[in-house]
N, C-alpha and C positions, 0 to 999 in steps of 0.2 A: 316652381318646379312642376306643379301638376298643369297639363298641356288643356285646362279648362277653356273655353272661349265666350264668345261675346253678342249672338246674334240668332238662330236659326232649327224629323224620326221615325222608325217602323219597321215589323216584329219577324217569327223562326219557322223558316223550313227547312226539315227532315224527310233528306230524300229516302222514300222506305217500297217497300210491296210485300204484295198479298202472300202468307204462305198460312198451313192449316196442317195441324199434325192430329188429328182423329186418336189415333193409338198410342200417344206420349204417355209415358207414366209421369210425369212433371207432374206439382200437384196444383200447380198454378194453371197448369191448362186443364185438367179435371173438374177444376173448381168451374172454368172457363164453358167447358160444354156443357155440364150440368145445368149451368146458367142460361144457356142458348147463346151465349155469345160467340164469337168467328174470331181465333187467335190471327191478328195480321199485323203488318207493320204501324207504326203510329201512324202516317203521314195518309196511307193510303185512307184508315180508318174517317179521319180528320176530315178527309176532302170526298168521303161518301157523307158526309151526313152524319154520320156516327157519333159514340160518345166514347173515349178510351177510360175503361175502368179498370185495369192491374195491370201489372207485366206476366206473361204466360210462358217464358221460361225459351223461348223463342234465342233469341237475340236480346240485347240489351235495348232494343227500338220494338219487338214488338210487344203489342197488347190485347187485353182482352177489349172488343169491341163488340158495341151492339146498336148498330142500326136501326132507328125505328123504319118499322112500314111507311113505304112512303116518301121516305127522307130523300130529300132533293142533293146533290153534288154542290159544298159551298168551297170559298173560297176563292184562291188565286188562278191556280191551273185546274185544267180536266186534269182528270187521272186516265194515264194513257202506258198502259204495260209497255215497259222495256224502255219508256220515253225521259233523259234525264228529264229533272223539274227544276232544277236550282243550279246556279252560277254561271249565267249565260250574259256575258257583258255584247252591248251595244257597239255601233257603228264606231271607230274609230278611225281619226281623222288625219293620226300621226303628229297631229301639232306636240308640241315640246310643252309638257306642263299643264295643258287646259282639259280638261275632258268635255266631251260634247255632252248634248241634253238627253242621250239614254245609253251613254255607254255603262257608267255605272247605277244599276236603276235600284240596286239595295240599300246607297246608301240617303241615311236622313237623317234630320233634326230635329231636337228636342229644345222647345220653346217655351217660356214660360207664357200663358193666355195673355196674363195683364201685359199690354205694349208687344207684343212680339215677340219679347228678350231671350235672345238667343243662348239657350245654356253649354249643351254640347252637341257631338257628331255622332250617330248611331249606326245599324244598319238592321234591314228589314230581314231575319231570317224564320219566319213562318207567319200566317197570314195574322195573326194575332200579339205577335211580339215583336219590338226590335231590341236589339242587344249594343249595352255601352258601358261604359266606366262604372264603377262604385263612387269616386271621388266624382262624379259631374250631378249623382244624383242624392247621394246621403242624407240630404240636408230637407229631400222631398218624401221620406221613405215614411214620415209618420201618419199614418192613417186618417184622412178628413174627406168629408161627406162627398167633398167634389175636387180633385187633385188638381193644383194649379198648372199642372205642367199640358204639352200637346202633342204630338210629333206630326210633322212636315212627312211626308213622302213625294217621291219623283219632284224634287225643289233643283234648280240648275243657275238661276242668276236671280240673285236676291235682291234685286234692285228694281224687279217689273213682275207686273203681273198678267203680261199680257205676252206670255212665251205660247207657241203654239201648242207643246205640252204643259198642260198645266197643272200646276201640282193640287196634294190634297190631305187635309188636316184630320186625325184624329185624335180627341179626347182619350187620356189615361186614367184607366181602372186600377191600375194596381202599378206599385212599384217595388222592385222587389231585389234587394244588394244581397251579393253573397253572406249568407250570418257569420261569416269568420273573417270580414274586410276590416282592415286596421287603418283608418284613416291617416296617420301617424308615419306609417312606413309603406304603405298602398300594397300590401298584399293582398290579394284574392281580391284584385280592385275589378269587379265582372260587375255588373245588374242587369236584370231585365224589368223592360216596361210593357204592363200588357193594355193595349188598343180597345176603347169599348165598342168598337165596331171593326168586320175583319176588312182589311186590304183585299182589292181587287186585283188583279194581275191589268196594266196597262205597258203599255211600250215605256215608258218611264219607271215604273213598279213592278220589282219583278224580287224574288229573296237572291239570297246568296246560300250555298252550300257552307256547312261549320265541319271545321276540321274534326277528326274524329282521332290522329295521329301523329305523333311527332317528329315523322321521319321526314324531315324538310330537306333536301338537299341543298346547300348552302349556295348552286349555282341557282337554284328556282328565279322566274319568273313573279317578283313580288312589287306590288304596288300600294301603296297611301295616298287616300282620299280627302279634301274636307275642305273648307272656307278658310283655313286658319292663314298663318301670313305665308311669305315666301321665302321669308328672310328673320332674322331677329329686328331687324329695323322697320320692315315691309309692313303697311297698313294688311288688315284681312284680304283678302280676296272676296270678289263678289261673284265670281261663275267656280264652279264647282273646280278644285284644282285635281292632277294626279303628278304623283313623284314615285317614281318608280326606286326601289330599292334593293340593295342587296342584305341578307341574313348571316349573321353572325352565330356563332356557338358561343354557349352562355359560358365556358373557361376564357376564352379570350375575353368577350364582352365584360367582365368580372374583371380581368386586369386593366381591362380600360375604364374602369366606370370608379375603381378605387384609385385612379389617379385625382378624381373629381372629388369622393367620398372618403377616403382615407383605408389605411391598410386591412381595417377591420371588418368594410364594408361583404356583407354575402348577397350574391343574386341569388334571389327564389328561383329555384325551378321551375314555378308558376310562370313563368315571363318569356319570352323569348327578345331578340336585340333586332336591328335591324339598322341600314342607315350608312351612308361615307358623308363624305365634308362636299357640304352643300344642298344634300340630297338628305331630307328628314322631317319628319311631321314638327308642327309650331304649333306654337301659340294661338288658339282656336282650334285644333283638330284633334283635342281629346275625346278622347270615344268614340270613334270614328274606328274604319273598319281596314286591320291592313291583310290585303289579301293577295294568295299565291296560287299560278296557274298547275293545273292536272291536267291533261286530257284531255285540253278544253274547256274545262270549267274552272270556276274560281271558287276557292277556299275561303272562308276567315279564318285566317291561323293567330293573328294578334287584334288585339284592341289597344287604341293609344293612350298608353297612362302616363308615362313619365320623362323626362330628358333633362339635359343638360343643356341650353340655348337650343340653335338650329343648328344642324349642318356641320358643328363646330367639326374639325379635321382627329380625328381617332377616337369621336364620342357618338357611337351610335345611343338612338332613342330605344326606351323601354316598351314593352305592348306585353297585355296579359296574354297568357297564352293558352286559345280557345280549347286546344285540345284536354288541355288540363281538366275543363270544366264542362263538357258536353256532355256527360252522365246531370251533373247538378242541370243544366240547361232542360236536358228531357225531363227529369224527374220534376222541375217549376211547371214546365207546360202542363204533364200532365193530374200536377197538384191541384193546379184548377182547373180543368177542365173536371176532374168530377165532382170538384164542389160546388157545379156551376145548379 
């Protein structure tokens, strides 16, 4: 049932900017200037150099930050006012199924070091995180000296190494499941992994935007990503796949899924549906990232946790559902970032 895989990751951007309230009576931004630190959004702070140390009553993204003298601009992207930063897919080709070598450049894999061994699908969303399943990684969550796991970023045919883009491996610092994920029934099935070294931004590597909302429109533009089969019979895939999808409302989704599970069965809220017959994340693209177009940009609205074979005809797949948990998301990032 759980869409884990067999073969083949990288971390969270939070598009934000700068704003500065001098006269706020918040007492979180008092504490803020007192301090000498600059109340601005996280992402901006992040990609000056800075350190984010509290929330300053801003927005639920911004923070107290404070830039040492000096501090150089790291990470993926400059920070460029007004400029989005995240969900900017790649060259497409139009081919049915295959995605090209930088159309989707967030997403990646999570590897265990020894041999290769491909655990699950992730995706890159800030220079230091990628975000995937509970269930691909639960089993790596117990704290030792040196994590056996790795993530892959900008990977596209995992058969050669000698693609003109080529991809690039980071060691894992921390791993970290929702603390209320129930192995058992995969609720709150989210984790983050954080990278001991941050991500560059390359034509391959690039984050994706995280939903922050739920109002999906059931006609949206939504696609799934990942190595896994094509079919329930279909060997993996070896070049990165995409199956475009359509989104379900979890009352329907819920009288289809208790045809499978029985009358008693309840969808989490946490989840959103997705998927018709034929068209549906497999076997191998657990964790992996399924995302919906805005504006131009691309969302993560779901992660793939769960289904019922592939494709099967009135059984869309399950995917946690991002927006649920992008407060818990911010709040890990900047957990450690000031224990650093």
């Amino acid at each position: 049932m759980k869409r884990v895989v067999v073969h083949l990751a990288w971390a969270l951007l939070v598009q934000l900017a700068c704003a500065q309230q001098p006269h706020s009576n918040d007492a979180a931004h008092s504490h803020a200037s007192s301090s000498g630190c600059d109340c601005m959004e996280y992402w901006n702070c992040v990609m000056s150099g800075g350190n984010p140390y509290s929330y300053c009553g801003l927005t639920e993204s911004h923070v107290c930050c404070f830039v040492p003298v000096g501090a150089q601009p790291v990470g993926l992207l400059p920070v460029r006012p007004g400029k989005a930063r995240c969900g900017h897919k790649g060259r497409d080709s139009g081919r049915t199924g295959v995605a090209e070598p930088t159309e989707w450049p967030w997403h990646a894999a999570i590897l265990e070091k020894q041999d290769d061994l491909y655990v699950c699908g992730a995706s890159l969303v800030d220079e230091s995180w990628v975000l995937t399943a509970a269930h691909c990684v639960d089993s790596y969550v117990v704290s030792k000296a040196e994590s056996p796991l790795k993530v892959r970023l900008g990977e596209y045919n995992v058969t050669t190494n000698h693609e003109s883009l080529r991809h690039e491996e980071y060691g894992v610092s921390a791993v970290v499941a929702h603390p209320r994920y129930d192995n058992a029934t995969l609720i709150h099935d989210v984790a983050l992994l954080r990278l001991r070294h941050p991500a560059k931004k390359r034509p391959n590597i690039d984050v994706v935007c995280l939903a922050s909302h739920t109002d999906w429109s059931l006609n949206t533009s939504c696609v799934v990503t990942g190595w896994g089969r094509s079919t329930e019979g279909a060997p993996h895939s070896v070049v990165l796949k995409e199956v475009p999808l359509p989104l379900w409302n979890n009352s329907n989704c819920q009288v289809a899924l208790r045809k499978q599970f029985g009358d008693t069965y309840i969808l989490p809220e946490s989840t959103i549906c997705a998927g018709t017959e034929g068209r549906d994340a497999c076997d191998g693209d657990g964790g992996g990232p399924l995302v919906c177009e805005r504006r131009g940009q691309w969302y993560q609205v779901g992660i793939v946790s769960y289904g019922i074979g592939c494709g099967r005809p009135g059984t869309p797949g399950v995917y946690t559902r991002v927006a649920t948990y992008h407060q818990w998301i911010l709040d890990t990032v900047l957990r450690y970032r000031r224990a650093r």
